[in-house]
C-alpha positions, 0 to 999 in steps of 0.5 A: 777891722784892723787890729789898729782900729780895735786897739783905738776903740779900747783905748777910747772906752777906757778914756771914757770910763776914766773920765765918768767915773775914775776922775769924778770919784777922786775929785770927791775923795780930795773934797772929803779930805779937805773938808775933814782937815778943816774941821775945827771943834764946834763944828755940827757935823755929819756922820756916815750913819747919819748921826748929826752932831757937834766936835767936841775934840779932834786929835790926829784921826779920830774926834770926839762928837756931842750927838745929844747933851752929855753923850759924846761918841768917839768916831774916826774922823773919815765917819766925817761926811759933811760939816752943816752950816745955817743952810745945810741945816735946812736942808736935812730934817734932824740936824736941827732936832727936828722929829723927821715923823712930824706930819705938816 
């Protein structure tokens, strides 16, 4: 095999790995962003730990979050990982204060 041609493989393989997982990472990351930039107060949101709760105070990069009545956490807003709405309440057990123990 010429070195060209080996050259070439490498070359694809790299593209190839930059179009699985390099591009689809950053396209999430800027989703994120954009989603944690829009937060407004009153929000219910999501947090990385999987805490549910609603904006209280957002200041530059941190928020003030409600996760039961009268208990209100300070967190960095990039805990930030989803905001709920009607339908994503449905879609997770506790975000309406379900008991996720419950058996139907």
């Amino acid at each position: 095999m010429s070195s060209a041609l080996q050259y070439l493989v490498i070359l694809v393989a790299l593209l190839g790995f930059w179009a699985i997982v390099v591009r689809p990472t950053r396209k999430r990351q800027r989703e994120a962003e954009q989603m944690q930039s829009a937060l407004v107060v009153g929000d219910r949101v999501l947090m990385s730990a999987g805490v549910f709760g609603t904006l209280k105070e957002i200041n530059d990069d941190r928020v003030k979050i409600e996760i039961a009545p009268g208990t209100v956490i300070e967190a960095m807003r990039q805990v930030v990982i989803e905001k709920q709405d009607d339908v994503g309440r449905a879609e997770h057990p506790l975000a309406n204060g379900g008991d996720a123990t419950e058996e139907d």
